[in-house]
LUMBA-841622 format. One record per residue: residue in three letters; x, y, z of N, C-alpha, C in turn. Coordinates in steps of 0.02 Angstrom, whole numbers, plus 50000, padded with zeros to 5 digits. Layout:
BEGIN
ALAXYZXYZXYZ;...
REM end
This chain:
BEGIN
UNK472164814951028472074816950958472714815650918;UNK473374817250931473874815850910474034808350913;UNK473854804550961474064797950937473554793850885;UNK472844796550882472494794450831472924797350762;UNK473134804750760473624805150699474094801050687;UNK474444798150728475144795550737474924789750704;UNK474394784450684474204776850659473624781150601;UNK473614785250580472934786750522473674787350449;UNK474224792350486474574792650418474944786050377;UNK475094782450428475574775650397475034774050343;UNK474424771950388473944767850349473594771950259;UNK473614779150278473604782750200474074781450156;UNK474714780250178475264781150157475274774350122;UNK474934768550141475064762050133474784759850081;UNK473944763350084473564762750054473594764749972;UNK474184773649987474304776249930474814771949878;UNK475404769249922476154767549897475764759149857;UNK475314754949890475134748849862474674752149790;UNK474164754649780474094757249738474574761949683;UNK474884764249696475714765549645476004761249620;UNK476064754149683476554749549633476224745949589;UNK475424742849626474914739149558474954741949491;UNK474874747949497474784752749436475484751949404;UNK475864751049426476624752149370476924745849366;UNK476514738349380476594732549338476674731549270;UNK477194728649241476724725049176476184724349164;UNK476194725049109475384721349067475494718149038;UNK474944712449019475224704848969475174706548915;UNK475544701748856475654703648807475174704748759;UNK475074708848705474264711148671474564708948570;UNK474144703448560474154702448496474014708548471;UNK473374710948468473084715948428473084721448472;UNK472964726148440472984733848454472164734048534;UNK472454735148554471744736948617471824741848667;UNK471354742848702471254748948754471364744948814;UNK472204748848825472494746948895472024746848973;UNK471954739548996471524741549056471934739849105;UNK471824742349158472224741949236472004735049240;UNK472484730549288472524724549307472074727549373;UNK471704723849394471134723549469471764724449525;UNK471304729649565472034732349625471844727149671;UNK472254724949709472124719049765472344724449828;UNK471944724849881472234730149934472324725249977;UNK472644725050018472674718950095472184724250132;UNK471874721250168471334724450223472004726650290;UNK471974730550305472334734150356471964732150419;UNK472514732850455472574732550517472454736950567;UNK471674738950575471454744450622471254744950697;UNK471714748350729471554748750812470574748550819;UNK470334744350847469694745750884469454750050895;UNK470044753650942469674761550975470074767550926;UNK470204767350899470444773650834469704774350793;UNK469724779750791469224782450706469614777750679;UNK469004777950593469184778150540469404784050518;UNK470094785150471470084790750455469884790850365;UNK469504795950347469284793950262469604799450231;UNK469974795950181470384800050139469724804950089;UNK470144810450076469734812850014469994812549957;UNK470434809649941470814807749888470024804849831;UNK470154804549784469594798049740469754792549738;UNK469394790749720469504781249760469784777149663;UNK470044775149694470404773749611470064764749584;UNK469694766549538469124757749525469624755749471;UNK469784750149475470134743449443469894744849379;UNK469244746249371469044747249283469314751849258;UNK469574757649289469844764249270470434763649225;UNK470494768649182471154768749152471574769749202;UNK472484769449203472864771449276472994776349223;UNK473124782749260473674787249255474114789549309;UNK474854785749298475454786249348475454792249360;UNK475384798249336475684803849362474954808449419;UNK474354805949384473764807549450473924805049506;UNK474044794149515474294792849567474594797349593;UNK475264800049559475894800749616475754806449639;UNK475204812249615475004818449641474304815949705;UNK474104811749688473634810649719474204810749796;UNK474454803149787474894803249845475374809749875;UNK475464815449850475804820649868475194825549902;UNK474834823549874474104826749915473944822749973;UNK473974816449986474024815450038474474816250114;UNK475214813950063475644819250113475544825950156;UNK475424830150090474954835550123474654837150182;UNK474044832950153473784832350211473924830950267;UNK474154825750291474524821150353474964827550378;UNK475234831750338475724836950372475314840550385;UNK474794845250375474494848750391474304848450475;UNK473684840950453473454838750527473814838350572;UNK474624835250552475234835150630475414842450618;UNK475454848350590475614854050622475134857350657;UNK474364857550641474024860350676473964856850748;UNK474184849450735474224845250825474564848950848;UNK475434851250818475714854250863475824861850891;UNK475304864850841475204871550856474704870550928;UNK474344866150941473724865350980473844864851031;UNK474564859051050474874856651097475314861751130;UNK475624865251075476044870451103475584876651131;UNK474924879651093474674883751141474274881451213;UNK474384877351194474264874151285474724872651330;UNK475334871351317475704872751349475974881451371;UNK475924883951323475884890951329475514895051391;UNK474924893051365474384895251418474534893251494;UNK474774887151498474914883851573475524887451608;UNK475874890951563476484893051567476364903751622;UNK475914901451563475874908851590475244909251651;UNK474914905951663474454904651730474834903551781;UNK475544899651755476034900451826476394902751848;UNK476474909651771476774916951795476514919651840;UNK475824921551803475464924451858475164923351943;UNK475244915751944475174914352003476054916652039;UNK476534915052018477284916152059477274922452054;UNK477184930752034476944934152032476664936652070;UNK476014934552080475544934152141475804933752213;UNK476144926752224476304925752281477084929052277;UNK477434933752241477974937652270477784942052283;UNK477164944952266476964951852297476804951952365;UNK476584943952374476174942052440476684941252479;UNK477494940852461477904936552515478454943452516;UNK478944939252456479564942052456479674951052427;UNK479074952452421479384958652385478944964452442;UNK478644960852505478394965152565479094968552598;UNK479114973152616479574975752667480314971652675;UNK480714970852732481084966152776480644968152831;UNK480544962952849480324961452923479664959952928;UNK479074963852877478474962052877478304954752838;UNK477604951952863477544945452864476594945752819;UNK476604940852778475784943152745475234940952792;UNK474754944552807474054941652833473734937352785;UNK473584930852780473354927652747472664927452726;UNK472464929452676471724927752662471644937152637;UNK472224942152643472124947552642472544949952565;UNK472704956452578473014962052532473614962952565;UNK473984962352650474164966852694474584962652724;UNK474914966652747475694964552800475914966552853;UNK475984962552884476144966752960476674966952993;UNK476894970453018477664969853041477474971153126;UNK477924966453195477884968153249478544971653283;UNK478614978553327479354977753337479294981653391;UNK479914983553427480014989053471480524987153508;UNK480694988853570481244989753625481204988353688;UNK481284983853732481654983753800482004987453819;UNK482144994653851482494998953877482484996853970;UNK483164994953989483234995954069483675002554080;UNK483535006854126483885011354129484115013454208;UNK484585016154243485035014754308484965022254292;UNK484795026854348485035034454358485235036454428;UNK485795038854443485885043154484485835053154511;UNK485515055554508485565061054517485675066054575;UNK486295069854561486625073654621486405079254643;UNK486185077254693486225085954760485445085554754;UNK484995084854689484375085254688483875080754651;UNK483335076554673482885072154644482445077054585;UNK482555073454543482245076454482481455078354505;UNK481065081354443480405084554455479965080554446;UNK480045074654414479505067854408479675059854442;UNK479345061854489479515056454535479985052154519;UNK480835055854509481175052854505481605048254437;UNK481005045254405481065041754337481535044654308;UNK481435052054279481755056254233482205062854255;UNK482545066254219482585073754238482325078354208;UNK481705080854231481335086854214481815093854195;UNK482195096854166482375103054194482145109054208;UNK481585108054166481185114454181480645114154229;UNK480575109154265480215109054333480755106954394;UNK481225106454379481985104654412481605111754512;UNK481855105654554481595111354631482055119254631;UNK481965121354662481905130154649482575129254732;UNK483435130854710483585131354785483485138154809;UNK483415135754875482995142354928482095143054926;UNK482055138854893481205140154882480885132954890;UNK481145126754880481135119854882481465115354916;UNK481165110554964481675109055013481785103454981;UNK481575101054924481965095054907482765095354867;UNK482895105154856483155107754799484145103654873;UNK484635103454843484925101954883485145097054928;UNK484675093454940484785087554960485205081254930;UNK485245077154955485685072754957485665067054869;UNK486085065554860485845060754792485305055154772;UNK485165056354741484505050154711484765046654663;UNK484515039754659484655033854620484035031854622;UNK483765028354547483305028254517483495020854460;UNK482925015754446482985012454395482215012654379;UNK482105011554302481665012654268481435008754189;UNK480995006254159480765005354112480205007054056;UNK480435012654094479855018154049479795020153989;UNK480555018653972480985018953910480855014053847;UNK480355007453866480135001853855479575005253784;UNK479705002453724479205003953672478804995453652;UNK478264997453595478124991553570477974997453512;UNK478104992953428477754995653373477364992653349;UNK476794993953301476584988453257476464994553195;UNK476894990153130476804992253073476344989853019;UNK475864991152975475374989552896475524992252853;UNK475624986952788475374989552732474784987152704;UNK474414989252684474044986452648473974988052573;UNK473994984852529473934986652443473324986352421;UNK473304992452374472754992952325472934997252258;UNK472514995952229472304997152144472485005652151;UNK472545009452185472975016752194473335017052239;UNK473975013752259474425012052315474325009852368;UNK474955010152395474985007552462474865011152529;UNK474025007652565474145010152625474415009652693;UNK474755013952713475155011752787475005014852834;UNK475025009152906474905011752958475435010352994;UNK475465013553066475915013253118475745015853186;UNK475785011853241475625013653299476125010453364;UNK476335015153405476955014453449476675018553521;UNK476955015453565476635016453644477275014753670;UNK477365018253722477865018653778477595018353844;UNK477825018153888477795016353972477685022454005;UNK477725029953951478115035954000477435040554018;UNK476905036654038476295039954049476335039754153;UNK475925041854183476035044554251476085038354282;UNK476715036954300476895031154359476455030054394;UNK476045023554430475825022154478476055021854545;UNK476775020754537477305017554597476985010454623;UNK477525007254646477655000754656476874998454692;UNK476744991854678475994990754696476244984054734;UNK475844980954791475914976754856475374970554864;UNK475284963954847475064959454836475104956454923;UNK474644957054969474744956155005474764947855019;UNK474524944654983474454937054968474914932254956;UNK475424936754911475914934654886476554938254886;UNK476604944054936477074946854990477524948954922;UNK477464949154873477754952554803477554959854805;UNK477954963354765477894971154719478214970654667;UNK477704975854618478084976054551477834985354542;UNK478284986954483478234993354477477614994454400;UNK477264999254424476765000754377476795006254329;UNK476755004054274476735013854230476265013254176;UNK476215018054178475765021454146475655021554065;UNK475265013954020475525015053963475055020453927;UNK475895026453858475645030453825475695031653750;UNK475235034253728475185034153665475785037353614;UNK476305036153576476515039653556476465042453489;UNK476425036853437476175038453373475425032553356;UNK475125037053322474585032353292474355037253231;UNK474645034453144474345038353091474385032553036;UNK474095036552980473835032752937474395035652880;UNK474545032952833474885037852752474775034652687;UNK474365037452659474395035052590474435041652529;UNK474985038652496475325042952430475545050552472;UNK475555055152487475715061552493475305062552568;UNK474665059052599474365061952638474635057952711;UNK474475062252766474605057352845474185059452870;UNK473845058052920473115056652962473465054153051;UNK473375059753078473355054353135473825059653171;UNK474075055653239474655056953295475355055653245;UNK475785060153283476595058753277476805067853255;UNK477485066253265477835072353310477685078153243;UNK477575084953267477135090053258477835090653192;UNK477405093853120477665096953087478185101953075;UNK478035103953139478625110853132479275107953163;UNK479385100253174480165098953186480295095253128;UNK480785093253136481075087753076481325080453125;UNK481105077553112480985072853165481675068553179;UNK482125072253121482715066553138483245072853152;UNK482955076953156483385082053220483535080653267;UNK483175077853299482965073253372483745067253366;UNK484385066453399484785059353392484475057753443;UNK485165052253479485165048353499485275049353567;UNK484885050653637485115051953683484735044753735;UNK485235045453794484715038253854484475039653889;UNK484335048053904483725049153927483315052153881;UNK483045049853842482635050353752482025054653786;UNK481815052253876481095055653887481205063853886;UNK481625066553901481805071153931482395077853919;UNK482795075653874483345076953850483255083153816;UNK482885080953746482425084853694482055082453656;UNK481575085253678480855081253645480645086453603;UNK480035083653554479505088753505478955086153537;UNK478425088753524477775087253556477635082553479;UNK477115078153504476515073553457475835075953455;UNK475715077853399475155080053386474665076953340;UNK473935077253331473475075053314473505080453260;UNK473675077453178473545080953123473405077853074;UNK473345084053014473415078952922473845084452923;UNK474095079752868474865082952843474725081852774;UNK475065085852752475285081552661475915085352635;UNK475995079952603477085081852582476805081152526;UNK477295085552494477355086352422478365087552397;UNK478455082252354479175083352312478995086752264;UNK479455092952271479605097952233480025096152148;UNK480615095652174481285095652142481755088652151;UNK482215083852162482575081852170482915085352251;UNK482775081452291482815083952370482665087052412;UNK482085093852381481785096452374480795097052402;UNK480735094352468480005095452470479505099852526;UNK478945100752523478755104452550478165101452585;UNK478045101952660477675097952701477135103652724;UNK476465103552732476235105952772475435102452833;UNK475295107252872474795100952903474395107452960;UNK473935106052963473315107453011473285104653083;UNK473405105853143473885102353199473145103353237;UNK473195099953291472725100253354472945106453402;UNK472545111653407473065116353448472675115953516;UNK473095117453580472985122353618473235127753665;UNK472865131953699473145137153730473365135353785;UNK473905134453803474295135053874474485139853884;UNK474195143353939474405151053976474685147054051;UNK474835154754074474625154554145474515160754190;UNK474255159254244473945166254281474305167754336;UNK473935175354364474375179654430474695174754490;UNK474345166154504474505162554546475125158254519;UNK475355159754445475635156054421475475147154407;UNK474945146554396474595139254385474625139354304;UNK474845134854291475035132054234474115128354191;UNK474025133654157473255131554142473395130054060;UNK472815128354001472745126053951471895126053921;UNK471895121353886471015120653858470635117153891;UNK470955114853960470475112253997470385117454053;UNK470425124254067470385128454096470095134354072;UNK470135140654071469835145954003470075144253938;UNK470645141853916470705141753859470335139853810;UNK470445143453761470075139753683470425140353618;UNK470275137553586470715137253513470045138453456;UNK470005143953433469505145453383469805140553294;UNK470575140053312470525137453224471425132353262;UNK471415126153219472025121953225472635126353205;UNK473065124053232473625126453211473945124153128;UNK474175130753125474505128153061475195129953038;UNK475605122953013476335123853015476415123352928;UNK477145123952899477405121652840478135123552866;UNK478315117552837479075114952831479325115852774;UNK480025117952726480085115452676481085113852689;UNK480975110852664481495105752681482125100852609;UNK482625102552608482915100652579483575096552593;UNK483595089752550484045085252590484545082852541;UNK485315080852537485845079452491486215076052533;UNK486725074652492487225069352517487675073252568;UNK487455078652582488035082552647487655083752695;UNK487005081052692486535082652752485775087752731;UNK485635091052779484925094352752484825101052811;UNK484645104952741484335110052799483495110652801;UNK483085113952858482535113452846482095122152869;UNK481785124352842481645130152858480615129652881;UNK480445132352923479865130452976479555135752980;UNK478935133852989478525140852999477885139253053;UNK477445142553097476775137553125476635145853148;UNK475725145153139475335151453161474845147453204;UNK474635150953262474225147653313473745153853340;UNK473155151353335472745156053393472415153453451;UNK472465158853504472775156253557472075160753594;UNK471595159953622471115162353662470965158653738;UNK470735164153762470515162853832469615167953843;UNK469275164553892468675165953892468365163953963;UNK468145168354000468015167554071467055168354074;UNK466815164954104466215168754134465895170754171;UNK465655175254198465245175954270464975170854328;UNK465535172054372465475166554422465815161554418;UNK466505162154377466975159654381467435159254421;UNK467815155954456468305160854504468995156554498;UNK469645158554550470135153854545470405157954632;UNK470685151854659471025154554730471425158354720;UNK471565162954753472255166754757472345166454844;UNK472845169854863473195166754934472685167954998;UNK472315172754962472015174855051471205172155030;UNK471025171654983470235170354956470045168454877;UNK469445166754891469105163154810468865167654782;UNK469185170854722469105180254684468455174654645;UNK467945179954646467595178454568467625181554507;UNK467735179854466468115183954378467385185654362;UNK467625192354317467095194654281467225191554220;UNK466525194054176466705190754101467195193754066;UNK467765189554038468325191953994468405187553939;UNK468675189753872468745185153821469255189953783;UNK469915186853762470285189353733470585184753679;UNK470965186753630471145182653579471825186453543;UNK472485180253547473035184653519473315178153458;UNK473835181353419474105175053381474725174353374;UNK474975168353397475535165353425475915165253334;UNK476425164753347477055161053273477565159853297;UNK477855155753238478465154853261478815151953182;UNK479635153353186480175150953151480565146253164;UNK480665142153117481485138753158481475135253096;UNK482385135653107482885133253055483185127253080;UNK483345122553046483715115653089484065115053016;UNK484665109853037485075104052998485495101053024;UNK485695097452971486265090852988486725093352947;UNK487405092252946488055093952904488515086252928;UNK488255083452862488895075252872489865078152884;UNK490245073052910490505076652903490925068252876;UNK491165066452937491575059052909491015052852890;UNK491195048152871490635042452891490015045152890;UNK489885042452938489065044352986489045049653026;UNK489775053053046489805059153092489465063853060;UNK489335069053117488715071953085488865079453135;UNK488705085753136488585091953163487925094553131;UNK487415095353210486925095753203486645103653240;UNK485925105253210485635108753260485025112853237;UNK484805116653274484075120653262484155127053294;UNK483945132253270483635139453300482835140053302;UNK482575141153366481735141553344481595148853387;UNK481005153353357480925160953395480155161253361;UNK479735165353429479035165853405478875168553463;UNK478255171253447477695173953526477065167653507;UNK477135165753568476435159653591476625153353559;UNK477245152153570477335146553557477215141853594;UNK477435140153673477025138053721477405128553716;UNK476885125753700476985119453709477485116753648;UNK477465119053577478035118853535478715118153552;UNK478935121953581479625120353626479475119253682;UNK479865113653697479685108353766479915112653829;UNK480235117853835480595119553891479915127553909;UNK479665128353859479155132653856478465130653869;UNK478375124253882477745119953900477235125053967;UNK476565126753953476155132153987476395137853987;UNK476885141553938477115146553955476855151653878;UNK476655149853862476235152653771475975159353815;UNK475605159553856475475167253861475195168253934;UNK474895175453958474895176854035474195180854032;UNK473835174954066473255178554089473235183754147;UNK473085188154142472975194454204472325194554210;UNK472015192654272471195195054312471065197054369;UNK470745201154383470615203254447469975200654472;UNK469945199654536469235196654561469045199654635;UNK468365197254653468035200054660468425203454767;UNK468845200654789469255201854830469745204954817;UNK470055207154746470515211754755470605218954775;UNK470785221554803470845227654816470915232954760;UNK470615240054781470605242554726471375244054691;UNK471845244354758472565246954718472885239654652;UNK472605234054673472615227454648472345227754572;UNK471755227354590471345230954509471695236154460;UNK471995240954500472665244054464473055244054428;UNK473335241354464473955236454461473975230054412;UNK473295225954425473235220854376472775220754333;UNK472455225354286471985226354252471725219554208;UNK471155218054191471295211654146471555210354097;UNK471875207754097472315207354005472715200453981;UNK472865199453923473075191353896473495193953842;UNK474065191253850474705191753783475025186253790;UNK475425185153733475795182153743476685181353732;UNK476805175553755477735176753777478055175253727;UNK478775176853729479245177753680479765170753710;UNK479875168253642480225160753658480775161853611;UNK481585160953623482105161153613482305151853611;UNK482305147253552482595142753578483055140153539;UNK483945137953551484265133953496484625129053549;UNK484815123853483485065117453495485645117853454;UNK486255116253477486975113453443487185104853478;UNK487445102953406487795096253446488225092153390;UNK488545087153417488975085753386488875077253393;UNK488715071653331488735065353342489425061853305;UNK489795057253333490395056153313490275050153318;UNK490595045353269490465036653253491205036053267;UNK491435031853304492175031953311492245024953294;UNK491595019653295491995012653258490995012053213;UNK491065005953162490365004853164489885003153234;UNK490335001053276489705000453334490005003053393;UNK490375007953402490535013553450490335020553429;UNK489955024153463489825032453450489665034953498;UNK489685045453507489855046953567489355055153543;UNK489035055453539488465061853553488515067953605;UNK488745073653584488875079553615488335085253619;UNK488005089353634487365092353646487175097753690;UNK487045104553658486835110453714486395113453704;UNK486095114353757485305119253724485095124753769;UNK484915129753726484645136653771484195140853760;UNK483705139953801483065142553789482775147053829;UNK482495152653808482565161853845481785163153836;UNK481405164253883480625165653888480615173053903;UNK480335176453885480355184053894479375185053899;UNK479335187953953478535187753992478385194153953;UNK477675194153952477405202953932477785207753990;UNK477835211553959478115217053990477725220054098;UNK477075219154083476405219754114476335213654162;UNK476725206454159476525202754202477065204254274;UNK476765200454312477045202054396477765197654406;UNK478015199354448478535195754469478355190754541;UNK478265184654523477845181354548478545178954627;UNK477965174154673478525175054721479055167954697;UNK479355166054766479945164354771479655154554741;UNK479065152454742478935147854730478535144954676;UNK478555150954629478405151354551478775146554524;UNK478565140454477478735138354432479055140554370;UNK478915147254354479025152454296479545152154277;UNK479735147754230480625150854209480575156654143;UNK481135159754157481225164154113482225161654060;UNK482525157054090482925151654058483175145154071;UNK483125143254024483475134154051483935131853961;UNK484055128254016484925126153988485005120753989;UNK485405117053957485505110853948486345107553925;UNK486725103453944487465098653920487065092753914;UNK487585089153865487375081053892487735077053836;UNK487995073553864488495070653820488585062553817;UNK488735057753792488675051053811488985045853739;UNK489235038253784489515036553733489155029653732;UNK488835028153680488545021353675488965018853627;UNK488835009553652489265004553620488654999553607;UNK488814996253541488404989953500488874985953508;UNK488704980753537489034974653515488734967253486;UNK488164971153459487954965253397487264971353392;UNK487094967953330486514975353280485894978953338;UNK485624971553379485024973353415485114975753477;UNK485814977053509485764978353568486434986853578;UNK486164990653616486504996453636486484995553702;UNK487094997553727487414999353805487565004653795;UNK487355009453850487705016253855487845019053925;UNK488315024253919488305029153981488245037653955;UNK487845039453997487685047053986487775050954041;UNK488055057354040488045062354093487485069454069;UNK487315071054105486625074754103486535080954129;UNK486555087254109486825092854156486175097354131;UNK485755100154184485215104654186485355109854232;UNK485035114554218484905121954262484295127154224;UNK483795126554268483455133054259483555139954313;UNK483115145154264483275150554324482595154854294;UNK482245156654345481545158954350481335167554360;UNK480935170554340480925176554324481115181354376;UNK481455188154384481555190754414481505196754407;UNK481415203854454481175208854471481025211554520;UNK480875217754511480595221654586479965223154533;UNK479425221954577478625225354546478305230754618;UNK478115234654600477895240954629477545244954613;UNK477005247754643476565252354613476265258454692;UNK476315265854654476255269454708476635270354772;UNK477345267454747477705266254826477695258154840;UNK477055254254834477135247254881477515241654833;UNK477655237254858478425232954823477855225654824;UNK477565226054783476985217854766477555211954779;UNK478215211254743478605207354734479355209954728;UNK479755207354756480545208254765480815202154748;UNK481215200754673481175194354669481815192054632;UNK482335190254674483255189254616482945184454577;UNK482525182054578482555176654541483155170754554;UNK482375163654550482945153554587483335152154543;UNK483625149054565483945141854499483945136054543;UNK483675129854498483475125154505484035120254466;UNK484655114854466484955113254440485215106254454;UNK485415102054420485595093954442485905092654390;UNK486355087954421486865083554358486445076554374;UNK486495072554314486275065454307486915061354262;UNK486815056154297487395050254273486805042754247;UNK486575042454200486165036854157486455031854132;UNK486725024654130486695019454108486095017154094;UNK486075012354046485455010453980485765004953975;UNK485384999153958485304993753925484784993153875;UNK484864992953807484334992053742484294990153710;UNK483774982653695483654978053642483154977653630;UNK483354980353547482814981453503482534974953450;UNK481894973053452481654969153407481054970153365;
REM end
């Protein structure tokens, strides 16, 4: 269109300016007086492209018979100008909103594809053809343990302390040193986002090795062994805007209470629980978490068997925690709360062994409600150094604090072999225990990739008043204790080396129980105790 403009104006222009100059010729000389006529306009026929329009002026067409008037011409011709400007500005208004338009179609496409690329996460990568991004990651952990005088309570892998052997009651308690290597320690993650028109949804799911060892398996074909474990679930939830759905570590801790230790299985753990949560920001640092948990009842009974909801237990309503929690540039404190109900329910013709015979239980159903407190924080101090810790206290707390695991409350039953002084003595009844637990410690950064983690913990179970003093090969602790200290070194971002020393001791309930004169139980109460020496190798991707 514009180059048809570009050959229409010359030719107006040509048409106009030859007609101007005919008109302002001489005229021949006039004897007598007469009526001035225009000399006949001679136009040259122009020179027109083939494939161009004609373009037709609207000017009036000026006839040779006509009178001239010079000053119509020269307006005429300024009207043509006109025109010709008109038509090339609206070309270039036309041209320019099309370029415009193209301009901004390829905003929106670069736009598009930064949402799709560069403005995902670090590390996540786009699913193509989607909304969503995925990120893959986790850890290689090798780990070397030695442990002195006594083999830990799980075949070895780890150090249990609160199932740590009982000396005088356990013949493994005492014995000679164990050395142990392991990869149990071994994670995989996989992270999502996915986007939509009301934010972003994210997922996350992470599994570890630390589910029940197989031990080494024997290819008789190929005269090989390799070691087998057990893969376990650790987190699997969902979060979008304020809400979480799913597994990962129970509300009532603060999850980055938890540092950095190399035996991570065992050290100090929170339990993972199956909840919804929803956080809410308050204030500027300021927020308040709460959530509906998967509960259950872990008791245990007169044989001391460590029972739960796959035994009498029942849980009539989820547990429920709130956190509220506040965090600043000197660290954070967090204040905790969780209520639990905690039931047990037997029925006719139920029974459980006790030492001499198979008692049958009558029908019993009881129902008590567990709580609990705890305070935690961090206090920065240099750098990244940091002084840390938690106080937690409740009845039926149970599996909440890890060193309290089956110990939430004490079933009492009598059956159908007990004696009547027995029946007495053990009437049926269900309460539950009193849990004492705090954590102090100290993390120190001594270079960016040198640091050295200090750590003590002590945790005090106090039984109903009413339960027995069980014998010499009760699991039952009534305290355990914990040191552990260790100094890991980075020597490039993805990889940690460390050494850790590891110091446990429990010690299990004690008493004289008696009724009418006879002595049921005489009991100083064990201790069960081991030092561990851990080297780690860990690269994370």
């Amino acid at each position: 269109m514009r180059s048809q403009t570009m050959w229409q104006i010359p030719l107006l222009l040509g048409v106009a300016l030859q007609t101007a100059s005919t008109a302002s010729a001489p005229a021949a000389p006039i004897t007598a007086p007469a009526k001035i006529v225009a000399p006949a306009v001679v136009v040259a026929p122009a020179v027109i492209p083939t494939a161009a329009p004609v373009v037709k002026s609207t000017a009036p067409i000026v006839k040779s018979a006509a009178p001239i008037d010079t000053a119509t011409l020269l307006k005429q011709i300024d009207d043509l100008k006109g025109q010709v400007a008109r038509i090339a500005k609206k070309q270039r208004e036309a041209e320019e909103k099309h370029e415009t338009t193209h301009k901004i179609e390829d905003a929106k496409m670069n736009i598009l594809q930064a949402r799709q690329t560069s403005q995902w996460p670090e590390g996540f990568f786009d699913i193509q053809g989607t909304n969503s991004a995925i990120k893959i990651g986790g850890r290689i952990k090798v780990d070397g343990s030695y442990s002195g005088g006594q083999k830990s309570g799980n075949a070895g892998d780890s150090m249990f302390v609160r199932t740590l052997p009982l000396k005088g009651a356990d013949q493994k308690a005492g014995k000679s040193g164990h050395f142990n290597g392991t990869l149990q320690g071994s994670r995989i993650h996989l992270s999502t986002i996915t986007r939509t028109a009301k934010g972003d949804v994210k997922g996350y799911i992470e599994t570890d090795f630390g589910g029940t060892p197989n031990g080494p398996s024997y290819t008789s074909a190929t005269g090989s062994t390799s070691t087998q474990y057990g893969v376990r679930l650790r987190h699997a939830y969902v979060t979008w805007e304020e809400l979480l759905v799913g597994q990962t570590t129970t509300n009532f801790y603060d999850a980055d209470s938890f540092h950095t230790f190399l035996d991570n299985l065992n050290v100090i753990t929170a339990p993972r629980i199956a909840q919804v949560r929803w956080s809410q920001k308050l204030v500027d640092g300021l927020s308040l978490h709460v959530s509906a948990e998967k509960p259950n009842t872990d008791y245990y009974d007169r044989s001391a068997a460590l029972l739960d909801n796959a035994n009498a237990g029942k849980s009539p309503l989820p547990d429920f925690t709130a956190r509220l929690r506040y965090e600043g540039k000197m660290g954070f404190v967090s204040l905790r709360g969780i209520v639990r109900s905690l039931q047990v329910q037997t029925g006719a013709g139920d029974t459980y062994a006790s030492n001499t015979a198979t008692n049958i239980i009558p029908n019993f159903s009881s129902r008590q409600t567990g709580w609990g407190l705890g305070l935690s924080g961090q206090l920065n101090t240099a750098k990244k150094s940091n002084i840390f810790g938690m106080i937690n206290v409740g009845d039926g707390l149970g599996q909440i604090v890890d060193d309290a695991t089956g110990q939430a409350a004490y079933l009492q039953l009598t059956g159908s072999t007990d004696s009547t002084a027995m029946k007495a003595r053990f009437p049926n009844r269900f309460a539950t225990t009193t849990v004492v637990n705090t954590v102090l410690g100290y993390e120190h950064w001594w270079t960016e990739k040198l640091r050295t983690t200090i750590m003590g913990t002590y945790t005090k179970i106090k039984n109903p008043s009413f339960a027995p003093i069980l014998t010499t090969s009760t699991q039952l602790n009534s305290t355990v204790k914990r040191a552990v200290a260790n100094v890991i070194y980075s020597p490039v971002k993805n990889i940690d080396v460390g050494l850790e020393v590891y110091y446990g001791i429990r010690k299990t309930i004690s008493g004289v129980d008696t009724l009418n004169g006879t002595t049921y139980y005489n009991h100083a109460g064990n201790e069960g105790k081991c030092t561990q020496v851990m080297t780690s190798f860990i690269y994370r991707f």
